[in-house]
N, C-alpha and C positions, 0 to 999 in steps of 0.2 A: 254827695260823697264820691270822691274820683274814684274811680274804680281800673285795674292795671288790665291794660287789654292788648298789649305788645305780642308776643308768642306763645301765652296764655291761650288754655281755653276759651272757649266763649263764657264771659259773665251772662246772670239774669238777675232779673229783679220781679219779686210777685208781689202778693198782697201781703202775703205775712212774712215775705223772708228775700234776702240779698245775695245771690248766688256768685262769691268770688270767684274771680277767674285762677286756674290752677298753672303752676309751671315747677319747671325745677329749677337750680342753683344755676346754672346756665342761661338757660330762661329768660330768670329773672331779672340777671344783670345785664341782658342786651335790652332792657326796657330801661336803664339809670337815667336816660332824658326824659323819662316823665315827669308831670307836675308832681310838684311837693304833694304828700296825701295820697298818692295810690297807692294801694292796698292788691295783694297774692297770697294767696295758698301756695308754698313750697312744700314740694312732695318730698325734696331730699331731707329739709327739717322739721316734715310733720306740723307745720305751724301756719298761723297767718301772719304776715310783716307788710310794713309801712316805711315808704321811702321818705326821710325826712326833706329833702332837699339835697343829701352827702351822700347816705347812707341807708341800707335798710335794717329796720328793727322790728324784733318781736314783736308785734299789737298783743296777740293773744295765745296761751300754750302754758305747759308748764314749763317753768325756767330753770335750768342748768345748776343741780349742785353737785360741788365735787370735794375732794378734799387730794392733800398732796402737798407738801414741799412749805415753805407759810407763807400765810392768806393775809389779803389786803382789802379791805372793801369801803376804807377812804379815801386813800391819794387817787384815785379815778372815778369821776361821777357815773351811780348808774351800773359801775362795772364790779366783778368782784378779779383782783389780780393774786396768782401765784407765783410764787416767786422759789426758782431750785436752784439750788449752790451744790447741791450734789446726788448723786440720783435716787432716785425713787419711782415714786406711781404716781399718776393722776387719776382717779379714780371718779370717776365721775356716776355720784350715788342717786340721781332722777333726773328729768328730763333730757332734752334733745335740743340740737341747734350748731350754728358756727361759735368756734372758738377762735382766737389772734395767739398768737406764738412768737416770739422773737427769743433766736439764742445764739450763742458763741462757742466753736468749741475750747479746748487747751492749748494755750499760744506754746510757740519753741521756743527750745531754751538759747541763752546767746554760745556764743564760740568766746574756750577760755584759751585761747593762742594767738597770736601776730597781729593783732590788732582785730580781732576779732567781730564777724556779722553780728547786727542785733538779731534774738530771733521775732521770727514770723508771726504776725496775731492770730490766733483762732478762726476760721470759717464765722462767718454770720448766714443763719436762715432767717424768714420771716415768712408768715402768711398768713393764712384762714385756712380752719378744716371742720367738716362738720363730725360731731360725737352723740355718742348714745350713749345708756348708762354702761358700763362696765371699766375693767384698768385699762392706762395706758401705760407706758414702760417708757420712761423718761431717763437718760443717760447723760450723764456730765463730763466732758472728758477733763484729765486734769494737764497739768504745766510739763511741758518735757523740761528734764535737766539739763542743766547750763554745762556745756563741756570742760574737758578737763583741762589743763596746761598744760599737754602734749598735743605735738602738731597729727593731723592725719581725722582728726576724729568733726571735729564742730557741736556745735549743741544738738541734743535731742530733739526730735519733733514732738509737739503735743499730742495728745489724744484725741481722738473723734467726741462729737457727744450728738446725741440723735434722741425723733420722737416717734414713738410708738413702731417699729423702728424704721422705717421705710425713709424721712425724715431726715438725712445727716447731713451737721456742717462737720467740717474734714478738719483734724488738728495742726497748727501752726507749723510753718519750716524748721529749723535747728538753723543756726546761725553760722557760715563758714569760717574755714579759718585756710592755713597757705597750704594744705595739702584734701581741704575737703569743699566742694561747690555749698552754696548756700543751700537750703534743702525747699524739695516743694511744698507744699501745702496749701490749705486753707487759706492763707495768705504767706508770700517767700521767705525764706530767712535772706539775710543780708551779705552781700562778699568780703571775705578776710582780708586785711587791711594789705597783705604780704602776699598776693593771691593772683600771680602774674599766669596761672593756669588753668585758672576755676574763675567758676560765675554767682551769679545773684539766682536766688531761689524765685519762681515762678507761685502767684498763687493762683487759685480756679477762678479762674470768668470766659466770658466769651472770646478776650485776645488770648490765651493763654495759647501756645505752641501746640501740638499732639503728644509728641515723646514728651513733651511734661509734666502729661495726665497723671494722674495713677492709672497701672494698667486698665483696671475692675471700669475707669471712668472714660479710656477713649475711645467705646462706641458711640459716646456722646458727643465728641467734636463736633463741630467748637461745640465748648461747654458752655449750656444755656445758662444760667444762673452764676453772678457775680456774686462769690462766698469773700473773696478776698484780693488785693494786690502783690505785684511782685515786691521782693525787697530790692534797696539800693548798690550803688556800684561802689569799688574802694578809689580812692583816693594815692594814687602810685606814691608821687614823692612826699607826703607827710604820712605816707602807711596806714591811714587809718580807715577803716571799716565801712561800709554800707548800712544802713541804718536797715530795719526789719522790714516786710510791707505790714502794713495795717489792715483791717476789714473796711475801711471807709477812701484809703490813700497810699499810694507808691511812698515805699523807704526813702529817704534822703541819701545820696551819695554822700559817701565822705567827702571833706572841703582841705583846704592845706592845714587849717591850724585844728578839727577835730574830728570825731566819726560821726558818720548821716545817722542823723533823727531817724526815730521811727514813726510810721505813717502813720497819722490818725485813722482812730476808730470807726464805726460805724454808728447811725444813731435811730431811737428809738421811740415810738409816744406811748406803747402800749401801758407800761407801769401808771401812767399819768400824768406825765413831764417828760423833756423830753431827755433821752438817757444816751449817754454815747460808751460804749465797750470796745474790746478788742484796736488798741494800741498796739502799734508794732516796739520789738526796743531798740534802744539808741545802740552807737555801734563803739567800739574801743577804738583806741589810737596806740601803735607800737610805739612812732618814733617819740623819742623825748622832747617834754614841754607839750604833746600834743594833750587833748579834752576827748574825754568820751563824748557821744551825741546824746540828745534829750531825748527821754520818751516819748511816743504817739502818744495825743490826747484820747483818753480811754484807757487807761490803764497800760502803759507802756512802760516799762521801767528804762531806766537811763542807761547806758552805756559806761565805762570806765575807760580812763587814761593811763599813760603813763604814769606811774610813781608806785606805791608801797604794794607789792603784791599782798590780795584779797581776793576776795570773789566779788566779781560785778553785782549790781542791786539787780534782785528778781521782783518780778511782780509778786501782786499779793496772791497770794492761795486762799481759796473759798471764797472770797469777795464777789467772785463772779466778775475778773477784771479780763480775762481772755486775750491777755496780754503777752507780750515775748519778753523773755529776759534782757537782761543789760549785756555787751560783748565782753569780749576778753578783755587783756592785758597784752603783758610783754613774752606771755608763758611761761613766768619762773614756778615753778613751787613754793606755796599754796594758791596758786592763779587760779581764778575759776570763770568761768560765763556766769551772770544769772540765770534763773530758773525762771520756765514757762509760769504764767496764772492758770489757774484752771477757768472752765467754762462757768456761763451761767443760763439760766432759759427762766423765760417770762410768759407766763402763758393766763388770759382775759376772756373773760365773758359778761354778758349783760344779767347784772343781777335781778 
């Protein structure tokens, strides 16, 4: 029996009994090159595990039950998944160990004037954490509103949504328009199609600018952790928009004849396939005859063009699409942006 002897204690072995060697979560993972089959006592999970070859798993302990948000315990082998479209608890009612998490917060909403940005998708986090029994405080942020048909303003940014709460992806840009920048975020909103003065929203990663942080976030520069991209640039002579950024991809620039796509999403294996969210959205076109942009795959909503004033398509709400809205129009009244998606969070353990 391989036995894990990396930065481990020292194992032993008697006549009646196998003395694993002990480490913690740190540890344990600067030993991943050992053979398939070695075995540790982790202090941080109270357990012994077994590196299969990929990954380590519980051998022995009690295993992780929680309840929270609804429960899945066939689309992933071995694993039991939750799934939150809106916030609550995780509550985790006995044992001890690592949990996976992946979420998105509230995309922005698009810009409902001059050709207006898509908005910005939703921040994405992703990791491991270890839990014990008790709650955890799980938050979902929801879609910012699509802005209005008056110039000055752009769509709203989304909501945060965070875990336990320490945890946060940051909510989507709002989408410019010719008198407002595209907005930062989680991932950018997009530049107004009529925007000879303003720019494309920035989202969090490690290129992101300083002054584009949130303030709370620029003792961090550069920012360690990639939540999102920036949105796209407008297109001068067919006026039309910059597409949103996405959590997985940069907005599309607007082109001559429509507005920039928004970025695709980020993607995902924890559910049990593999899942992509947070679409940026596609951007509006002022001049006539032009096409709104398509939406980011993941939940992107499209963009609108010239013709019958309405309100641009929003992403979906509660879906867990973490998407940005569609852009503006020509800003007449009843013109509108579409509206942000709200967030979702996915959070696995080994049943």
């Amino acid at each position: 029996m391989p036995i894990y002897v990396g930065t481990a204690s020292s194992s032993s072995i008697h006549s009646t009994s196998v003395g694993v060697g002990t480490t913690n979560t740190a540890g344990r993972n600067a030993g991943v090159g050992t053979v398939t089959g070695a075995m540790v006592f982790n202090t941080d999970d109270v357990s012994l595990q077994v590196f299969d070859g990929t990954i380590w798993r519980k051998a022995a302990g009690e295993a992780i039950s929680a309840t929270g948000g609804s429960t899945n315990t066939s689309g992933r082998a071995g694993y039991t998944v939750h799934t939150f479209t809106s916030s609550g608890t995780f509550s985790v009612t006995s044992g001890t160990g690592d949990i996976e998490y992946a979420f998105w917060a509230g995309g922005g909403g698009g810009s409902g004037h001059a050709g207006g940005g898509g908005g910005g998708a939703g921040g994405f986090r992703s990791g491991t954490m270890p839990v014990s029994p008790g709650p955890y405080t799980v938050t979902i942020g929801g879609g910012g509103a699509g802005g209005p048909e008056n110039s000055g303003n752009g769509g709203t940014s989304g909501s945060n949504s965070s875990f336990s709460p320490t945890v946060i992806a940051y909510g989507g840009g709002g989408g410019g328009d010719v008198n407002a920048t595209g907005k930062n975020g989680g991932s950018g909103g997009g530049r107004g199609g009529v925007a000879p003065g303003n720019g494309k929203g920035h989202g969090y990663n490690p290129a992101t600018p300083q002054p584009s942080l949130d303030p709370a976030l620029q003792p961090l520069h550069p920012y360690p952790i990639t939540q999102g991209y920036p949105g796209g640039d407008y297109n001068a002579p067919s006026q039309a928009g910059g597409g949103g950024g996405g959590s997985g991809a940069v907005g599309a620039d607007g082109n001559p004849s429509a507005g920039g796509a928004g970025g695709a999403g980020a993607t995902t294996s924890i559910p049990g396939s593999s899942t992509q969210k947070g679409g940026g959205g596609g951007a509006g076109a002022h001049y006539p005859g032009k096409s709104g942009g398509a939406g980011g795959a993941g939940g992107g909503a499209a963009g609108d063009g010239w013709g019958p004033n309405q309100k641009a398509p929003s992403a979906s709400a509660n879906t867990g699409s973490g998407g940005g809205g569609g852009g503006g129009k020509n800003g007449v009244n009843p013109s509108s942006g579409g509206d942000g998606g709200s967030g979702v969070m996915y959070i696995a353990y080994e049943s």
